[in-house]
C-alpha positions as CSV (number, residue, x, y, z in Angstrom):
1,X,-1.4,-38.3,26.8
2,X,0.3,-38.5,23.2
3,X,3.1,-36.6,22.7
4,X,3.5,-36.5,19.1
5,X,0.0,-34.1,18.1
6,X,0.1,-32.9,14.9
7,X,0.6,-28.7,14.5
8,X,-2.3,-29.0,12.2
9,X,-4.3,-29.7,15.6
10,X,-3.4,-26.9,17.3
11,X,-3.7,-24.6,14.1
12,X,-7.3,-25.7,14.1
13,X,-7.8,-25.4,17.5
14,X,-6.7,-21.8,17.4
15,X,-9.4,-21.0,14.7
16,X,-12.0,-22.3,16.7
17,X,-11.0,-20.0,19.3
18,X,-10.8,-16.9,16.9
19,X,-13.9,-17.4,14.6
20,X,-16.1,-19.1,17.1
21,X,-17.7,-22.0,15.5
22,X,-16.1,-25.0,13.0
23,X,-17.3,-23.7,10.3
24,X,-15.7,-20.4,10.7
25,X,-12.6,-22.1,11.4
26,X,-13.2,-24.4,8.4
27,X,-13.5,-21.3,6.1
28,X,-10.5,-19.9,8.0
29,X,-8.0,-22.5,7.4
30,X,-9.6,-23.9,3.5
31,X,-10.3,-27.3,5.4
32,X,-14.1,-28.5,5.8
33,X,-16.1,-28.2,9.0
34,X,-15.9,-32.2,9.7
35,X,-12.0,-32.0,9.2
36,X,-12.5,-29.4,12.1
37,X,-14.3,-31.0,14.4
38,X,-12.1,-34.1,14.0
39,X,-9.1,-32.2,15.1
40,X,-10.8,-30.8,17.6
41,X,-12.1,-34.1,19.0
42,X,-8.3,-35.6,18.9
43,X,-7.3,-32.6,20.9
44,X,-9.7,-33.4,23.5
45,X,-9.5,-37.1,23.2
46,X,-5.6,-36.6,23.8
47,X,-6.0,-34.0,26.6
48,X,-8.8,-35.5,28.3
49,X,-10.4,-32.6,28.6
50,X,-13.2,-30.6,26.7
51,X,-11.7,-27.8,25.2
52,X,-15.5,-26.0,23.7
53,X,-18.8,-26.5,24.5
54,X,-22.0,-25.3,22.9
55,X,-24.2,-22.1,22.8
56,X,-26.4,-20.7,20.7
57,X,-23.6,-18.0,19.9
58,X,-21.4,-20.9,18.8
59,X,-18.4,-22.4,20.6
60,X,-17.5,-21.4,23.6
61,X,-14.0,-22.0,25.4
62,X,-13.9,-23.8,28.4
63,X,-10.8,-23.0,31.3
64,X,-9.0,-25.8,29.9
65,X,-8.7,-24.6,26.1
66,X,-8.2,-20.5,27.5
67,X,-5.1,-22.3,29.3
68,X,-3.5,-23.9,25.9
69,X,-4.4,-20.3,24.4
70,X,-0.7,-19.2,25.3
71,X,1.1,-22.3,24.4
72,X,-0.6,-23.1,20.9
73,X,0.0,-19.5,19.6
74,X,4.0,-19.6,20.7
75,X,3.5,-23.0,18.3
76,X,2.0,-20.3,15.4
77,X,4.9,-17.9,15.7
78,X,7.6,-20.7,15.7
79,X,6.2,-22.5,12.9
80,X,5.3,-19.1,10.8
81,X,9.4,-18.1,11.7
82,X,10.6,-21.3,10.8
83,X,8.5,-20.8,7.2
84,X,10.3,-17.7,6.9
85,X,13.8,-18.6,7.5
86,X,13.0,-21.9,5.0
87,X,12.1,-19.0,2.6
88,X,15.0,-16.6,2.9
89,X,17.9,-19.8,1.4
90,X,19.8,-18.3,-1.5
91,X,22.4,-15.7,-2.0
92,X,21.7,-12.1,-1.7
93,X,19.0,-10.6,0.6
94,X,16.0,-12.4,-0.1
95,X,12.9,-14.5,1.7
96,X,10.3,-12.8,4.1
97,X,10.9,-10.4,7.0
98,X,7.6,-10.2,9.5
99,X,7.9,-6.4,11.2
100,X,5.4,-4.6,13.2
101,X,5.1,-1.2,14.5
102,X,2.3,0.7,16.3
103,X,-0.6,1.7,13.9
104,X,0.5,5.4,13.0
105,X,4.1,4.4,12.5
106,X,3.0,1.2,10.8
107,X,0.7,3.4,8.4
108,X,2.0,7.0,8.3
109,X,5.9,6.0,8.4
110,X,7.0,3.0,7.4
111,X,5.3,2.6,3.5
112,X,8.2,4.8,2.1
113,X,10.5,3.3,3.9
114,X,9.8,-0.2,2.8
115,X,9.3,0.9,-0.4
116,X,13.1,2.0,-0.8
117,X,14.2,-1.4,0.8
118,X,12.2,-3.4,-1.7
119,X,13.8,-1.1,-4.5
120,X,17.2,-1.8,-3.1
121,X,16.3,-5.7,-2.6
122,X,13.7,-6.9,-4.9
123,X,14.1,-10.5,-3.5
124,X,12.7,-9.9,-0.1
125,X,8.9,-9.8,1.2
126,X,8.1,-7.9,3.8
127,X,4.8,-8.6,6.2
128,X,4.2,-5.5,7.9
129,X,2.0,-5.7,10.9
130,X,1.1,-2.4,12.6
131,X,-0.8,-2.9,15.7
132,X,-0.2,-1.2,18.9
133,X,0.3,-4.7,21.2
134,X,3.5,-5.8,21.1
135,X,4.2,-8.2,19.1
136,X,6.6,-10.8,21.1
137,X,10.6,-10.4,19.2
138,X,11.7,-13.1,21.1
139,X,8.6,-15.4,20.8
140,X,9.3,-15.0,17.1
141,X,5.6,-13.7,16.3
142,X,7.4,-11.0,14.1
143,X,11.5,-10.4,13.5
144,X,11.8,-7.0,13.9
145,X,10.0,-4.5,15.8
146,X,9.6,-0.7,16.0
147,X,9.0,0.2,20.3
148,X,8.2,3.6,21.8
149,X,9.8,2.0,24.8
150,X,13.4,1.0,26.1
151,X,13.5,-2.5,25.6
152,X,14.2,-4.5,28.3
153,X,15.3,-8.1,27.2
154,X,18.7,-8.9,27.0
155,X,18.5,-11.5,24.0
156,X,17.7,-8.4,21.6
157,X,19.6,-6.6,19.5
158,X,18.6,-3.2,19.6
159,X,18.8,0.6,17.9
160,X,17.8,3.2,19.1
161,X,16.4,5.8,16.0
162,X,15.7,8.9,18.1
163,X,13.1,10.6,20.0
164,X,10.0,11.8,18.5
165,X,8.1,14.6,19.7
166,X,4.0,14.9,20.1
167,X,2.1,17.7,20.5
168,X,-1.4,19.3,20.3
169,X,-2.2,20.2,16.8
170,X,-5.2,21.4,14.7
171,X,-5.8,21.6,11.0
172,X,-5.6,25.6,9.7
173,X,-9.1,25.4,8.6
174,X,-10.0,25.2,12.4
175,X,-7.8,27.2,13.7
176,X,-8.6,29.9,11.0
177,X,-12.2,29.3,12.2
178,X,-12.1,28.9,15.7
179,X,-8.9,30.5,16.7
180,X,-5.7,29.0,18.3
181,X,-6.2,28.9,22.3
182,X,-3.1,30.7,24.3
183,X,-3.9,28.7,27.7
184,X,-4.7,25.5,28.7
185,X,-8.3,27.3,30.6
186,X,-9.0,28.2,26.8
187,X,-7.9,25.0,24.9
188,X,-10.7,23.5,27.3
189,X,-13.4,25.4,25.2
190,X,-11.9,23.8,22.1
191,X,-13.4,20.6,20.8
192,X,-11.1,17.9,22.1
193,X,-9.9,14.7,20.1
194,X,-9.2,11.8,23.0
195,X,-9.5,8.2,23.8
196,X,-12.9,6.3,24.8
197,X,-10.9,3.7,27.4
198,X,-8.0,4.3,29.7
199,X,-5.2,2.4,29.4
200,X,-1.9,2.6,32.0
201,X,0.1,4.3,29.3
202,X,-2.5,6.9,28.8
203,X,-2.7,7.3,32.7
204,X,1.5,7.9,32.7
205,X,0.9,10.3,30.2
206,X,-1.8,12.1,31.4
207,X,0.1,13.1,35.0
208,X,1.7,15.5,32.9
209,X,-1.4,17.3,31.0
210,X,-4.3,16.4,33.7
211,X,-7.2,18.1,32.0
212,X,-6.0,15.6,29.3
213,X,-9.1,12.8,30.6
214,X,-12.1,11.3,28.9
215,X,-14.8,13.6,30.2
216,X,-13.1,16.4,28.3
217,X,-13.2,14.9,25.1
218,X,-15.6,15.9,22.2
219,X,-14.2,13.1,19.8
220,X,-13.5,9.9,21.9
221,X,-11.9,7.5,19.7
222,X,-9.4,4.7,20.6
223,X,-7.7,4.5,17.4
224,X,-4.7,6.4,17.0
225,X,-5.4,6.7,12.9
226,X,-8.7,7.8,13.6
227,X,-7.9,10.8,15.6
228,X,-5.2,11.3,13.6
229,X,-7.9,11.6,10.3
230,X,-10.4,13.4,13.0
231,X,-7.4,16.2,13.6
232,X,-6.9,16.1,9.4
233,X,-10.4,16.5,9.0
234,X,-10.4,19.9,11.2
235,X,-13.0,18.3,13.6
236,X,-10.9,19.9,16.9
237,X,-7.4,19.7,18.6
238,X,-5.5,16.3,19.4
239,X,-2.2,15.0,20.4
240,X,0.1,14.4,16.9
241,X,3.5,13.2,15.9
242,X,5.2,16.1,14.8
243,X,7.4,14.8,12.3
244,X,3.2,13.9,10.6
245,X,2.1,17.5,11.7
246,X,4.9,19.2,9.6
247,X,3.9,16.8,6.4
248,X,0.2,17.6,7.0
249,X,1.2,21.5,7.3
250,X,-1.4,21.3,11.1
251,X,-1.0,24.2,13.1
252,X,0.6,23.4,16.5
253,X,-1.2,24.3,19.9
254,X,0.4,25.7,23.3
255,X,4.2,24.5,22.0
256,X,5.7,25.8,25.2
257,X,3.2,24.1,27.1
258,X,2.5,20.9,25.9
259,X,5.3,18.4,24.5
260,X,6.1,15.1,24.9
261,X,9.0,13.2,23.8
262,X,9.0,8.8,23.5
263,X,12.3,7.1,22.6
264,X,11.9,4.7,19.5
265,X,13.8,1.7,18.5
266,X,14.2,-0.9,16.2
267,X,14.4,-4.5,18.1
268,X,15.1,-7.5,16.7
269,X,16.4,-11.2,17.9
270,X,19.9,-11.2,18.5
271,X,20.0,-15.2,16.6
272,X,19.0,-12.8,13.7
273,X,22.3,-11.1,13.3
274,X,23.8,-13.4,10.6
275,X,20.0,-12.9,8.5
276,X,21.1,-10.8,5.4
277,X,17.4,-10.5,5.3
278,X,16.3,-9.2,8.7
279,X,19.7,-7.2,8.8
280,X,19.3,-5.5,5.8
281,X,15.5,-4.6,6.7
282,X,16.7,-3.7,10.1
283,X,19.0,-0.9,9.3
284,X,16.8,0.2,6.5
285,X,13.9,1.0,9.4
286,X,17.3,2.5,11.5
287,X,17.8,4.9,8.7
288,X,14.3,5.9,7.5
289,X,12.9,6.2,11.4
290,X,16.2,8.5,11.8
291,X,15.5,10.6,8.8
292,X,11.4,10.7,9.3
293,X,12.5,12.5,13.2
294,X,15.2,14.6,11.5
295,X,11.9,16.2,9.6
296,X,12.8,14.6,6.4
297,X,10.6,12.1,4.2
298,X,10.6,8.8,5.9
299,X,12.3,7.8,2.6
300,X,15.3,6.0,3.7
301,X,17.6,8.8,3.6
302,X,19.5,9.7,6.9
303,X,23.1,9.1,8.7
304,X,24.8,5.6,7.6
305,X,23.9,2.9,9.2
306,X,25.7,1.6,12.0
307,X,26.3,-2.2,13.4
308,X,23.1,-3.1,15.7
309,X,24.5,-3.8,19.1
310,X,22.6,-5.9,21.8
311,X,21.0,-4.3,23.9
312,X,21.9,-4.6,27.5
313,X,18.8,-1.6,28.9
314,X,17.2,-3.3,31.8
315,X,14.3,-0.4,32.3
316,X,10.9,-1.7,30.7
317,X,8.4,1.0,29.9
318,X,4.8,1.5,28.4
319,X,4.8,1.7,25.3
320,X,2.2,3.8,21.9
């Protein structure tokens, strides 16, 4: 088997697998749809295997190609992070830093906070992902990440920015209209804002508000910014950040009863360290995730920044 496959292969092997078809991978990648297929065809000629066959919904992947699914994306990351770091040469703090963060940080949080980075350093580009899957630090698919979890590898450097607090909350329209339940027997008459599909973290959680399950939902959404614009839209009563409930001015529900607390933290690879770039962006997110829990305005202000230390936490959590 040849050992010396060009990346190009492997990048057009991946958009097969995400769009489906050549063509769709041809549009994907600004190549044409025979350039596809021929890289396709030296994958499989090199493998000696068939990696898609044919259905009337497209291409479909056989065992083989799901098997090289893992290998060819750690390929992606490396080859995006070593774009990046060829990028970031220079003096000053300058080049791209890739960060992710779970949708409602990623959305509701971190804009302001990126916005008085960029002020402060001009130079650097920042790709912000927010998804709520991990995005692997030390597979390099991003450089810094925001956790609602204890991280758990040891080749990380880690901070922790505090704690931040959820509870049930409902817009004062609603609760001017419909009243704010004092029990948990009369939330349940309340229109409930919930997820559609249970996930292990959702299961954790729920061991501490039981009634707190699909069936009781009237708004079943999966989307954490969807419930979040259901609650804003005064459709019923869902779990919140608080530090976005104070901003939003929602009225909080059964405070004594229901609160939960998730320890955030900014992660990033310890080879990292010496990056002006990542380090700078790194205690920016420190600072502005401390101030946004403190109840300020996510706007960078907050205690000084301190050296990131590795972190050396062996407990691995779920995570939001």
């Amino acid at each position: 088997m040849a050992t010396d496959l060009s990346w190009e292969l492997y990048r057009t092997f991946l958009a097969v697998l995400t769009e489906g078809s050549l063509s769709g991978a041809a549009r994907a990648l600004g190549i044409t749809q025979p350039t596809a297929g021929r890289h396709v065809a030296a994958l499989e000629t090199a493998f000696g295997q068939t990696l898609f066959t044919r259905s009337q919904s497209g291409l479909l992947p056989t065992e083989a190609a799901l098997s090289l699914r893992g290998y060819a994306q750690s390929l992606q990351s490396t080859a995006a992070a070593l774009a990046r770091a060829a990028a970031s040469h220079g003096a000053g703090v300058r080049g791209v830093v890739r960060v992710s963060a779970s949708d409602i940080i990623g959305v509701e949080v971190l804009p302001p906070v990126i916005a008085e980075l960029r002020r402060a350093h001009p130079a650097l580009i920042v790709e912000l992902v927010p998804t709520n899957r991990i995005q692997d630090v030390l597979q390099r698919e991003v450089d810094i990440a925001v956790r609602m979890a204890t991280p758990a590898q040891e080749a990380l450097i880690a901070r922790k920015a505090g704690d931040i607090e959820l509870g049930l909350y409902a817009h004062a329209d609603y609760a001017a209209a419909c009243g704010n339940p004092a029990t948990l027997a009369e939330l349940a008459s309340h229109p409930l804002i919930g997820f559609d599909q249970l996930t292990p973290f959702l299961r954790e959680a729920g061991k501490k508000l039981p009634m707190w399950r699909r069936e009781a939902f009237a708004l079943r959404t999966d989307s954490d910014l969807a419930q979040l614009a259901l609650i804003r839209a005064g459709c019923g009563i869902g779990f919140c950040q608080s530090g976005l409930a104070r901003r939003d001015a929602l009225v909080r529900v059964l405070p004594d009863v229901v609160a939960l607390k998730f320890q955030t933290w900014v992660v990033m690879h310890e080879d990292l360290r010496s990056s002006p770039r990542c380090t700078a962006a790194f205690d920016a997110l420190v600072r502005g995730l401390q101030a946004y829990i403190a109840g300020d305005d996510a706007n960078g202000a907050g205690s000084p920044s301190r050296s990131p230390r590795k972190s050396t936490n062996t407990r691995k959590r779920g995570s939001m």
